[in-house]
C-alpha positions in Angstrom: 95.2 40.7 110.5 97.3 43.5 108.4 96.5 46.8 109.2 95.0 49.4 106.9 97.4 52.4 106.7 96.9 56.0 104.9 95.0 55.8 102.0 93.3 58.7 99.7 91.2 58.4 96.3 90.3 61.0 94.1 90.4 62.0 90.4 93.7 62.9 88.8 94.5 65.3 86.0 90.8 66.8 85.2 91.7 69.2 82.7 89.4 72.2 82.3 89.1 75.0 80.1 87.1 78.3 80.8 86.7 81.2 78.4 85.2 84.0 79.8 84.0 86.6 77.5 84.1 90.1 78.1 82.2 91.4 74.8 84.8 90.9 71.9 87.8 90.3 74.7 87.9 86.3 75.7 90.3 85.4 78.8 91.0 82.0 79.3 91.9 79.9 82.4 93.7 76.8 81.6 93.8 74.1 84.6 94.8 70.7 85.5 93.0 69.7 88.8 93.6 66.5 90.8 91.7 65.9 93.9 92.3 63.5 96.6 89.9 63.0 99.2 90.5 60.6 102.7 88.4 60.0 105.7 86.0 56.9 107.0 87.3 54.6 104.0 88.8 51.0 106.0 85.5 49.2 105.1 85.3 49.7 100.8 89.3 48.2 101.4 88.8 45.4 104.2 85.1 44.3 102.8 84.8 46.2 99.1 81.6 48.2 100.6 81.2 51.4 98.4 78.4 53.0 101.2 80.9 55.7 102.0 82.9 56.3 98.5 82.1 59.0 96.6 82.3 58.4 93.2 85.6 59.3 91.4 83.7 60.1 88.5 81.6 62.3 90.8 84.6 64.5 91.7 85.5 65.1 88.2 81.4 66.1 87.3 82.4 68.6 90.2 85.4 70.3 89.0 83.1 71.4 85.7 80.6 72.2 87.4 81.9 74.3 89.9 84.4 76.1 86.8 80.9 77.5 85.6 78.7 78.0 88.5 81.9 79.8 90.4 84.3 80.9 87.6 88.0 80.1 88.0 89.2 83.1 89.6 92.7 81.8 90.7 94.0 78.4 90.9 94.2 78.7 94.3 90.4 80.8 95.0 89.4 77.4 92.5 90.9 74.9 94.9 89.8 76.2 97.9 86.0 76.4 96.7 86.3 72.5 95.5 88.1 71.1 98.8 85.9 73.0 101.2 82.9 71.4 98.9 84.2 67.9 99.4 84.6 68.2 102.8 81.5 70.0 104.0 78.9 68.0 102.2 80.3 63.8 102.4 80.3 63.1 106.0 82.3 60.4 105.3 85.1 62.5 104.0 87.7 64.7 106.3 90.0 65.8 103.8 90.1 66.8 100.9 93.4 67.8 98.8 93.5 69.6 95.3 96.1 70.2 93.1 95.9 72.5 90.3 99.0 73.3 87.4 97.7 76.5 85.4 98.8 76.8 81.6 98.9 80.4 80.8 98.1 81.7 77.2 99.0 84.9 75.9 96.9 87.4 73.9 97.7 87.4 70.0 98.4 90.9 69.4 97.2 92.7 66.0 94.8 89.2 65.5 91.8 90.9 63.9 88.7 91.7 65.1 88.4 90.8 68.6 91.0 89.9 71.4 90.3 85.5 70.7 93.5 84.4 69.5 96.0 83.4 71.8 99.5 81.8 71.8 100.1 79.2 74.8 103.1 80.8 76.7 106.8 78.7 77.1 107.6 80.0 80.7 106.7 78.2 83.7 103.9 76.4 85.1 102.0 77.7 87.9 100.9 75.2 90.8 98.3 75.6 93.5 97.9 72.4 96.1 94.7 73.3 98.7 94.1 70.6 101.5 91.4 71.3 103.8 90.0 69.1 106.7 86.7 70.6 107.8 89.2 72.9 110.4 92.7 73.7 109.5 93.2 74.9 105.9 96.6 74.5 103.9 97.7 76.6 101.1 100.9 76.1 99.1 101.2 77.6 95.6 104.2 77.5 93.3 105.9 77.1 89.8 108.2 74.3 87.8 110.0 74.8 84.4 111.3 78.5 85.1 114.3 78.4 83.5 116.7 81.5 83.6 120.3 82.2 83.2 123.1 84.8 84.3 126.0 84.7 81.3 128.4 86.4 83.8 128.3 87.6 87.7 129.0 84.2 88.6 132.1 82.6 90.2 132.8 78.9 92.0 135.6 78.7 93.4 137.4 78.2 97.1 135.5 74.7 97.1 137.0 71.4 99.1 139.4 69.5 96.7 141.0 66.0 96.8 142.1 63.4 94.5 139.0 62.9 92.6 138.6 66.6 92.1 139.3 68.1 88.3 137.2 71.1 88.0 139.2 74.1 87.3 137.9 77.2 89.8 135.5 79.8 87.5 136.1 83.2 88.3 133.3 84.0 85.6 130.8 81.8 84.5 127.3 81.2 83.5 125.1 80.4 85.9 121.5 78.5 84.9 118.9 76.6 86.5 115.0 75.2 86.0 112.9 77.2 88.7 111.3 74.8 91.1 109.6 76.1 93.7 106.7 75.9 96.3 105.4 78.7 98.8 103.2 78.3 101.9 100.6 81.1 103.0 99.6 81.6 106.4 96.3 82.4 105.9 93.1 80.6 107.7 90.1 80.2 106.8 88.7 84.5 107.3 87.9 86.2 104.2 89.1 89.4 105.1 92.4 88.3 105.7 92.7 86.1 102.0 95.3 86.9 100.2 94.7 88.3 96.3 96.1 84.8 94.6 97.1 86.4 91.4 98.6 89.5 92.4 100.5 87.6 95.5 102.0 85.0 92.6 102.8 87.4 90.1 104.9 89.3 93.2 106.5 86.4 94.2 107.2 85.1 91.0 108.9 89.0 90.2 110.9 88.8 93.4 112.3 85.8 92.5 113.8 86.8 89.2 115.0 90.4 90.8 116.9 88.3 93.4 118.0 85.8 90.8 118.9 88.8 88.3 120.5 91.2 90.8 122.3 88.6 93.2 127.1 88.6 92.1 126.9 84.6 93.1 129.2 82.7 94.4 127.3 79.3 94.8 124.0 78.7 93.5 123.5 78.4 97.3 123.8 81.4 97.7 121.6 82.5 95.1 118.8 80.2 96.6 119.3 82.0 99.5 118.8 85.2 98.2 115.5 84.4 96.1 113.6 82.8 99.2 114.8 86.0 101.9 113.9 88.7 99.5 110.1 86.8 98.9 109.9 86.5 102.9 111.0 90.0 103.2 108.5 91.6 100.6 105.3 89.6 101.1 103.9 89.1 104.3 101.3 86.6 103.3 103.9 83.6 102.8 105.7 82.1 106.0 107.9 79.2 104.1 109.3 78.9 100.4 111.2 75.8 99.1 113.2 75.6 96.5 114.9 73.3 93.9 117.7 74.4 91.5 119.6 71.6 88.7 122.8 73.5 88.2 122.3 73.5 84.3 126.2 73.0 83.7 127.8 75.4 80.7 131.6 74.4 80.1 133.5 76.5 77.7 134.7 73.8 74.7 138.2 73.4 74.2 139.0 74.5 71.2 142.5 74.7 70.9 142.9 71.2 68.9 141.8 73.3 66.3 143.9 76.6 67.0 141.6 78.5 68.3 141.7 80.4 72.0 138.2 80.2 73.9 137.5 82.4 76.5 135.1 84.5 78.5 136.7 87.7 77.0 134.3 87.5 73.7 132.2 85.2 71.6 132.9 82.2 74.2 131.2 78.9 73.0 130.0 76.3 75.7 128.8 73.2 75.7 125.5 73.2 77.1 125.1 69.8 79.9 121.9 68.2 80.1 123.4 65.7 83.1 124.6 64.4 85.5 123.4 68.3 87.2 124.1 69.8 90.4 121.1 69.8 92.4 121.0 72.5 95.0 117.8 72.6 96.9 116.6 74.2 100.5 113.6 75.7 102.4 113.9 79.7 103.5 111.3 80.3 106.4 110.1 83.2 108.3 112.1 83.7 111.6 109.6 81.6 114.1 107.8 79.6 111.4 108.6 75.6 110.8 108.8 73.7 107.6 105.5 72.1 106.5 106.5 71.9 102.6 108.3 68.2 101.5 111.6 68.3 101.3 111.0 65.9 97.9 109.0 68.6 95.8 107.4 65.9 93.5 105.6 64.9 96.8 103.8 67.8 96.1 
């Protein structure tokens, strides 16, 4: 008889919206919460018998309930309430994960009477992922869609060549990429030691863009590099940070067909690549620490 392998069910993409309001000032918290919960599950698959499933429906009845009987302080303070729930009150469960992307909004300013209106911000998406299994909890939190750009401090060049090579070696180019990335805390479950969620992303997230901003590069390597050290360096709560980078190509159009010299010097056009990309990718950790994060970041 086939064996059963892994196997998780939970509701996906629950998306929840609280306004809090603080007299005529509203804040909003914008998430999208999947949960996945495993444990003593072989019969409902071998037989069909539901006596230890939890409905899915049930798990999406939670995440409302819990984002007005607790508030949604963090994404991360959000999923560790709803996994710790899971687990803790189904015996038949042993672990529960939750993944949460946060939307963030930004206040309208000069919009009449009261701080209501707000503008859904273009940056980045912020990610949470809590697993917990009634002992050991796991914390990762992160981003996607940070796109930035250096328009000079930027070379490539020194590289391996052979007969398939034709780039030409840039002593001064741009130098963009889409921000993927995932951190891992090392906290356990002691709520004196919990890190502050928002104020430990918004560091992270301002570390990343000094190092990006303030790091001459010679390979987008390096520039990975630099991010992931200065985030272990400055914030002791975070052990491993991972890291994807598309090289988002820009190659200066050649222009001369049409007599005109382009160059770097001023008011250089480019051509702005969509693919094929570099993909530069790589996990910084703190001297002792292993790698728990995926090296496949849609994994997570």
């Amino acid at each position: 008889m086939p064996i059963l392998g892994q196997n998780q069910y939970g509701k996906a993409e629950n998306r929840v919206v609280r306004i809090t309001r603080d007299g005529a000032t509203h804040h909003i918290k914008d998430l999208n919460v999947s949960v996945s919960l495993s444990g003593d599950m072989d019969e409902v698959h071998y037989s069909g018998s539901n006596a230890n499933v939890l409905p899915t429906d049930t798990t999406k009845n939670t995440v409302y309930a819990f984002a007005k009987e607790h508030g949604i302080e963090s994404a991360e303070q959000f999923g560790i309430h709803l996994a710790r729930h899971f687990v803790t009150s189904q015996v038949p469960i042993h672990r529960a994960r939750v993944r949460v992307e946060e939307y963030a909004w930004e206040r309208i300013e000069n919009s009449g009477e009261g701080a209501h209106s707000f503008v859904r911000k273009g940056q980045e998406t912020r990610l949470a992922q809590i697993t917990y299994d009634g002992e050991q909890w796991e914390v990762v939190s992160g981003l996607k869609d940070l796109v930035v750009m250096n328009s000079t401090n930027s070379e490539f060049w020194g590289y391996v060549k052979d007969k398939y090579t034709t780039l030409p070696e840039a002593y001064d180019r741009i130098l963009a990429t889409e921000v993927s990335s995932r951190w891992r805390f090392n906290w356990t479950d002691d709520e004196q030691d919990m890190p502050d969620w928002e104020t430990s992303y918004e560091q992270v997230r301002k570390h990343m863009l000094q190092a990006f901003a303030e790091t001459y590069s010679l390979s987008l390597q390096q520039t990975l590099y630099a991010m992931g050290a200065r985030i272990i360096d400055h914030r002791d709560e975070i052990d491993e940070i991972r890291f994807s980078l598309p090289n988002k190509h820009h190659f200066l159009v050649d222009l001369e067909p049409f007599g005109l010299k382009n160059d770097t010097a001023d008011g250089a056009v480019y051509f702005a690549a969509d693919r094929p990309y570099g993909l530069i990718e790589a996990t910084v950790l703190r001297d002792g620490c292993e790698a728990h994060i995926p090296v496949d970041l849609s994994n997570l």
